[in-house]
VEXMARMAR-200222 format. One line per field, with one value per residue (C-alpha): x, y, z; residue number from 0; residue in three letters; chain. Coordinates in pm, 1 decimal, always signed. Layout:
BEGIN
u [X; ...] $
v [Y; ...] $
w [Z; ...] $
num [NUM; ...] $
residu [ALA; ...] $
chaine [A; ...] $
***
This chain:
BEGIN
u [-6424.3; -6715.7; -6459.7; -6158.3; -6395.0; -6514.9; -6170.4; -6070.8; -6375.7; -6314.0; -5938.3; -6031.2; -6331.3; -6034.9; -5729.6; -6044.2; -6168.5; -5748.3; -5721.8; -6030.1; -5972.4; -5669.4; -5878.6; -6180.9; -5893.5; -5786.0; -5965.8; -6237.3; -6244.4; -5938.8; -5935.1; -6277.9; -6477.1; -6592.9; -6961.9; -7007.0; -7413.5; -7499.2; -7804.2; -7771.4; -7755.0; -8024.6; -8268.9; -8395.3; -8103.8; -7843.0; -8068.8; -8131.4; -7770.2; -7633.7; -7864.0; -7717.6; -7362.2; -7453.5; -7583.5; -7298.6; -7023.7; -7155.3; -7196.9; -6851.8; -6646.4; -6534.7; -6611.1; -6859.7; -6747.5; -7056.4; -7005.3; -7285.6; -7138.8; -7436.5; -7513.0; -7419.1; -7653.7; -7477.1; -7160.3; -6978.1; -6983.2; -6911.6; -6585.1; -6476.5; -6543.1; -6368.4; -6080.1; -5992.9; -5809.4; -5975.3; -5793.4; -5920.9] $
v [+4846.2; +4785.3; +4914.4; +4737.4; +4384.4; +4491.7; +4571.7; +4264.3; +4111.3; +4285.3; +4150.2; +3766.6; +3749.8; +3952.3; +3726.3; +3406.4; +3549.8; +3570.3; +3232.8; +3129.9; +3244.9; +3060.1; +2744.6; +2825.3; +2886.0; +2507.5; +2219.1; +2026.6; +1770.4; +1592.8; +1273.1; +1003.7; +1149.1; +1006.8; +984.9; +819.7; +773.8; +684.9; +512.4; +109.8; -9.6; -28.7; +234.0; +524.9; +776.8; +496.2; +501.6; +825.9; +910.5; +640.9; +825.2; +1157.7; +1046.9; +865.1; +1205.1; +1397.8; +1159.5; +1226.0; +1596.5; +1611.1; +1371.5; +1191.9; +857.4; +865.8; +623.3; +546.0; +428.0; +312.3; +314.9; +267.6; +232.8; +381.0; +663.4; +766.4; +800.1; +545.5; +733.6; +1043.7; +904.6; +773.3; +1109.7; +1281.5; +1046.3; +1063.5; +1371.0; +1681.8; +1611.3; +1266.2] $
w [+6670.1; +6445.3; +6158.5; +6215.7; +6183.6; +5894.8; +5717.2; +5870.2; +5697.9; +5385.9; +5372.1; +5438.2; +5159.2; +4883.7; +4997.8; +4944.8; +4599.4; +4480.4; +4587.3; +4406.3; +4090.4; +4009.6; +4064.2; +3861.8; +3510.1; +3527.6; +3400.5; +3671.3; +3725.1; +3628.1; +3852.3; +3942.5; +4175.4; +4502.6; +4620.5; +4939.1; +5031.4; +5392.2; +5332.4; +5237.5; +4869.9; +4630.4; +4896.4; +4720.9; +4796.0; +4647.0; +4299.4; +4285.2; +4348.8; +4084.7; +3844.8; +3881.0; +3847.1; +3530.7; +3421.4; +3549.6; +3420.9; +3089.4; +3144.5; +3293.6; +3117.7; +3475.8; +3625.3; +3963.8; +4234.7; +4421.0; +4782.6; +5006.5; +5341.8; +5569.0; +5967.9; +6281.5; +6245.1; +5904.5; +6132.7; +5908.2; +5612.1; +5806.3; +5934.5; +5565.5; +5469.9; +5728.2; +5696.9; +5338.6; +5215.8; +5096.6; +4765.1; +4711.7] $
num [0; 1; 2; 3; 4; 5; 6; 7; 8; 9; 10; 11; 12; 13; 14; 15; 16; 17; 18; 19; 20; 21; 22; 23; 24; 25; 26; 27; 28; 29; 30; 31; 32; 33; 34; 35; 36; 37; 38; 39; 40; 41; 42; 43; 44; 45; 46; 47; 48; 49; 50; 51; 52; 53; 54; 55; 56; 57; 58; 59; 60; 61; 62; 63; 64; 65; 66; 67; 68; 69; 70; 71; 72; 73; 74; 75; 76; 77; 78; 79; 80; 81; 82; 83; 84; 85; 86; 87] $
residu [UNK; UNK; UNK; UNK; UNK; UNK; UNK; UNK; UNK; UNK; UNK; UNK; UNK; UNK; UNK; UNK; UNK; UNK; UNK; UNK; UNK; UNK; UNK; UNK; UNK; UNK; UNK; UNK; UNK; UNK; UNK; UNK; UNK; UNK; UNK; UNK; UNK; UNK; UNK; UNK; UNK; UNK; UNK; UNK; UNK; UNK; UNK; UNK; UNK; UNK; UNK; UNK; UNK; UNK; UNK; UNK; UNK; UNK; UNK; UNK; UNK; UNK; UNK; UNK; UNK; UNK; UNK; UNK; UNK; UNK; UNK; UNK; UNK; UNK; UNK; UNK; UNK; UNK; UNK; UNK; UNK; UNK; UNK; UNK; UNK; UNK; UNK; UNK] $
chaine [A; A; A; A; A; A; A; A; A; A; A; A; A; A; A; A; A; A; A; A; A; A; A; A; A; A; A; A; A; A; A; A; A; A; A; A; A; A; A; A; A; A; A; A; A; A; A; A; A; A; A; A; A; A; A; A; A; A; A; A; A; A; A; A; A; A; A; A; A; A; A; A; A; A; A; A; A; A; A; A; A; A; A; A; A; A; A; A] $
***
């Protein structure tokens, strides 16, 4: 039994790695990308967070979208996460 999970293993981390390496050939990113921060605008995460996508817009040649989308126990930004596409 032991056997047949591990072929089954085997088979789901090959069929992952195909997937995968048609991604990693094209250009990323090619749209904005999205950071949303939980904690409340101009608090340390927010700065440090604007900071790094300066950086990383330069490094990557894409604009950062920084969203602070604080309260509820960092439930709001949770749910705007959860509720915009994977693709977005």
């Amino acid at each position: 039994m032991r056997i047949g999970m591990f072929y089954g293993l085997f088979a789901i981390m090959a069929a992952a790695t195909g997937v995968t390496a048609g991604a990693i050939a094209q250009e990323y990113p090619t749209r904005p990308i999205r950071v949303i921060t939980t904690a409340g605008a101009g608090g340390t995460s927010d700065i440090f967070m604007r900071a790094l996508g300066e950086s990383l817009q330069k490094r990557l040649g894409q604009p950062f979208i920084m969203e602070a989308r604080p309260g509820g126990s960092f439930n709001i930004g949770a749910r705007v996460r959860w509720a915009s596409s994977s693709s977005a």
